[in-house]
Jmol script that loads the backbone (N, CA, C; Angstrom):
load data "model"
ATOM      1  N   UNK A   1      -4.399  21.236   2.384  1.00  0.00           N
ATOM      2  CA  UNK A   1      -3.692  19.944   2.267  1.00  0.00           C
ATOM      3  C   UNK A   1      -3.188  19.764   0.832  1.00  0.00           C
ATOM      4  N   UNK A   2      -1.504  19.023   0.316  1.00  0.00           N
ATOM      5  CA  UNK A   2      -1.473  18.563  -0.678  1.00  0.00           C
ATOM      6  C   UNK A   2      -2.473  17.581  -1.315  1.00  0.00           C
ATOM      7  N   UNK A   3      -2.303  17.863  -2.278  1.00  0.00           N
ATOM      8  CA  UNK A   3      -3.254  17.069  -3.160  1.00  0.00           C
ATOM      9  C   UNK A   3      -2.005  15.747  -3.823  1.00  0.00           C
ATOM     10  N   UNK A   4      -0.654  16.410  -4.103  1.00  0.00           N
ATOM     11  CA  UNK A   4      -0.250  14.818  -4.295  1.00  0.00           C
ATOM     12  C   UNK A   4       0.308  14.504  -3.063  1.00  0.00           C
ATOM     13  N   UNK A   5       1.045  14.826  -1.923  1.00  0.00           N
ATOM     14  CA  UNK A   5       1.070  14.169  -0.778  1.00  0.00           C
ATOM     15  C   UNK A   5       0.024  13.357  -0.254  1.00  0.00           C
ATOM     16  N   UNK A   6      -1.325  13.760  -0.430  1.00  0.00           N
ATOM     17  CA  UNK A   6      -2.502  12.604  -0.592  1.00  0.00           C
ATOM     18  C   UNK A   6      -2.639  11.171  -1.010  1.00  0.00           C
ATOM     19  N   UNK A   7      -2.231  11.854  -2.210  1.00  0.00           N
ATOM     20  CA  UNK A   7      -2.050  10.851  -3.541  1.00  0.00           C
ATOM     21  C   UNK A   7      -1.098   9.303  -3.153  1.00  0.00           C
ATOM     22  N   UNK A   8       0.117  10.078  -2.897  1.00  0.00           N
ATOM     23  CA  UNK A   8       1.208   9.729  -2.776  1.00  0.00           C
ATOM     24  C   UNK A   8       1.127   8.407  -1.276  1.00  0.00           C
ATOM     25  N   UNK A   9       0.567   9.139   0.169  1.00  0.00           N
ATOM     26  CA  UNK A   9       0.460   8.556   0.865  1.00  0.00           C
ATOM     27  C   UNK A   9      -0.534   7.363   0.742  1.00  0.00           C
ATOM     28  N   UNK A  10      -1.646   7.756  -0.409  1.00  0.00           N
ATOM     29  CA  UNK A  10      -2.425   6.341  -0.781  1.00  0.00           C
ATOM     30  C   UNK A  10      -1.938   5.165  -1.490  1.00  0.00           C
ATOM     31  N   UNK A  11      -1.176   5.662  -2.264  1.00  0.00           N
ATOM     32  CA  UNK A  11      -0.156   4.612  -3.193  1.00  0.00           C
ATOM     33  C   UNK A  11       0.487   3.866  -2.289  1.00  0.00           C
ATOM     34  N   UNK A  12       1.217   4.544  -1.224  1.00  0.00           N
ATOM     35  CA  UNK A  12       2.235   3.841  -0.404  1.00  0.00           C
ATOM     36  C   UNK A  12       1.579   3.034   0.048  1.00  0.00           C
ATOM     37  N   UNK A  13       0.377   3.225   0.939  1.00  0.00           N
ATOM     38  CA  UNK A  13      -0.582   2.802   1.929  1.00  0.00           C
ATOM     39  C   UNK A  13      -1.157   1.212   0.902  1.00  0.00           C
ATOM     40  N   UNK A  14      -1.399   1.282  -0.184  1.00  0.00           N
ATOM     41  CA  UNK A  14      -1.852   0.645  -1.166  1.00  0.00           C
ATOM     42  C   UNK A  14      -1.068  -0.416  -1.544  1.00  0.00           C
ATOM     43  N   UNK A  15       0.236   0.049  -1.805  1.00  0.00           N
ATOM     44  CA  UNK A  15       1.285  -1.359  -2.403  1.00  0.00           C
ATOM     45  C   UNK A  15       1.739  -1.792  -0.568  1.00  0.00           C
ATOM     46  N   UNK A  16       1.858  -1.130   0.249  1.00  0.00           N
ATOM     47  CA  UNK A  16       1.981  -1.851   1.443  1.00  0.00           C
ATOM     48  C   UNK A  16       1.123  -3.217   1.911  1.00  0.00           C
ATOM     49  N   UNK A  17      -0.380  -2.612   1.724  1.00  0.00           N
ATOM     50  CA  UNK A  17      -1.317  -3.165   1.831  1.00  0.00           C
ATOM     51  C   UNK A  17      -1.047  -4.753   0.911  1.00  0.00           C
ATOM     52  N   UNK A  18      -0.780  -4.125  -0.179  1.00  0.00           N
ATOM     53  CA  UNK A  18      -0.878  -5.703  -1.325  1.00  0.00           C
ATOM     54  C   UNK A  18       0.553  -6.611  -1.399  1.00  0.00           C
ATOM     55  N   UNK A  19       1.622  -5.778  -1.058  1.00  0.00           N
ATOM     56  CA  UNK A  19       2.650  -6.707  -0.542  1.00  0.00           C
ATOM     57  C   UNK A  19       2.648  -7.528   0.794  1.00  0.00           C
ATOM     58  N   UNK A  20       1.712  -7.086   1.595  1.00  0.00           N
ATOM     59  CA  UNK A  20       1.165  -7.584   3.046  1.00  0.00           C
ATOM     60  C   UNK A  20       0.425  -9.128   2.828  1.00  0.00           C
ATOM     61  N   UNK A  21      -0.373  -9.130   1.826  1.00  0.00           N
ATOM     62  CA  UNK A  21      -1.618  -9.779   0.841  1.00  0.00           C
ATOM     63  C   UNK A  21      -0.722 -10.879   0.675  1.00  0.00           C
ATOM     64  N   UNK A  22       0.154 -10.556  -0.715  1.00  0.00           N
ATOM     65  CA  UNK A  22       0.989 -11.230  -0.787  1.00  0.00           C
ATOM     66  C   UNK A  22       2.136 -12.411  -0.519  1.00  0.00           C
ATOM     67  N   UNK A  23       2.610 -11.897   0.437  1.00  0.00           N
ATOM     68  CA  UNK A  23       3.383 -11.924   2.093  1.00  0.00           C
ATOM     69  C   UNK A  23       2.650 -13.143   2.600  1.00  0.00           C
ATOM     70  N   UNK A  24       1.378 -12.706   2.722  1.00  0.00           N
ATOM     71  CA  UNK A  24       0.321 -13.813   3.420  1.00  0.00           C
ATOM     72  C   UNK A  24      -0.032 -14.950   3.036  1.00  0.00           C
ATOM     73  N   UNK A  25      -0.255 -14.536   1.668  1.00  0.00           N
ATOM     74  CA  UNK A  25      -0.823 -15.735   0.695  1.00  0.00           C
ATOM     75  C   UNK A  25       0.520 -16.709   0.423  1.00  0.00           C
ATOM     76  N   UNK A  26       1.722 -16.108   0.325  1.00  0.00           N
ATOM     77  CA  UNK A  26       3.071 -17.370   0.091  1.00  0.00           C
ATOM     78  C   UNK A  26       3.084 -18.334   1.462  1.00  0.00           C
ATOM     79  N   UNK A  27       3.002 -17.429   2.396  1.00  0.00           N
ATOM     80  CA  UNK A  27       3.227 -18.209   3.983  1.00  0.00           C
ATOM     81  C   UNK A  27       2.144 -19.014   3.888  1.00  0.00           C
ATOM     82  N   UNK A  28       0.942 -19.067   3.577  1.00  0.00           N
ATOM     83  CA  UNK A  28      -0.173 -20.117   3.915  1.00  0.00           C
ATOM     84  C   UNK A  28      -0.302 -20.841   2.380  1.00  0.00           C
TER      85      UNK A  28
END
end "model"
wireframe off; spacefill off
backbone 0.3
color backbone group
């Protein structure tokens, strides 16, 4: 397995996650 395709897919997975957060917290 890549080691930065790893990387990479955690970052994504990560700012998805906290723009989601985000997202949530303006609506309520």
């Amino acid at each position: 397995m890549n080691r930065t395709k790893l990387v990479l897919g955690a970052v994504i997975l990560g700012s998805t996650l906290l723009a989601g957060c985000s997202s949530n917290a303006k609506i309520d």
